[in-house]
N, C-alpha and C positions, 0 to 999 in steps of 0.2 A: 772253038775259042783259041786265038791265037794272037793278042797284041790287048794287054792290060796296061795302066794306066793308072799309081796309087799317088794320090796325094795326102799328104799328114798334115791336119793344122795343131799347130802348138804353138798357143801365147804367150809370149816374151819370152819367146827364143833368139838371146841376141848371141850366143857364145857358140862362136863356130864347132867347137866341139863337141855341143852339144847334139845339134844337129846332125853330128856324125856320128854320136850312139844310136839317135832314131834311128839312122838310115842303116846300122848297122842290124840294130835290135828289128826291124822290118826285113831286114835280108835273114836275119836266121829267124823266121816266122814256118811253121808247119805247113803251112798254107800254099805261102813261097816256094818254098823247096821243095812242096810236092806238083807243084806246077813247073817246076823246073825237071825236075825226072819223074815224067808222066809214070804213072801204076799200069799195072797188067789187070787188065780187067777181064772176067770171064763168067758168062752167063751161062746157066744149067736150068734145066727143066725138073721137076720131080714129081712122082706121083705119091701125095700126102692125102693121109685120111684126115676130114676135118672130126676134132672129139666134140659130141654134144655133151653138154650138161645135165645131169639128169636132175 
């Protein structure tokens, strides 16, 4: 994944400033900013006993 592409609809939005909080409020989004500094990701194996029920 390398080239996103987010569009916002929001009705009567005529007030340019407005549009500048979305655009702001969508740049500090979680989501964003962790697709902006990818995470370290790292896989491990383990050997787990499954518990039965008794």
């Amino acid at each position: 994944m390398d080239n996103f592409r987010i569009v916002i609809e929001v009705p009567g939005l005529e007030d340019p400033r407005h549009s500048d909080g979305v655009i702001r409020a969508a740049r500090n989004c979680l989501i964003h900013n962790t697709m902006l500094h990818a995470p370290s990701i790292e896989i491990a194996v383990s050997d787990v006993e499954i518990l039965k029920a008794s």
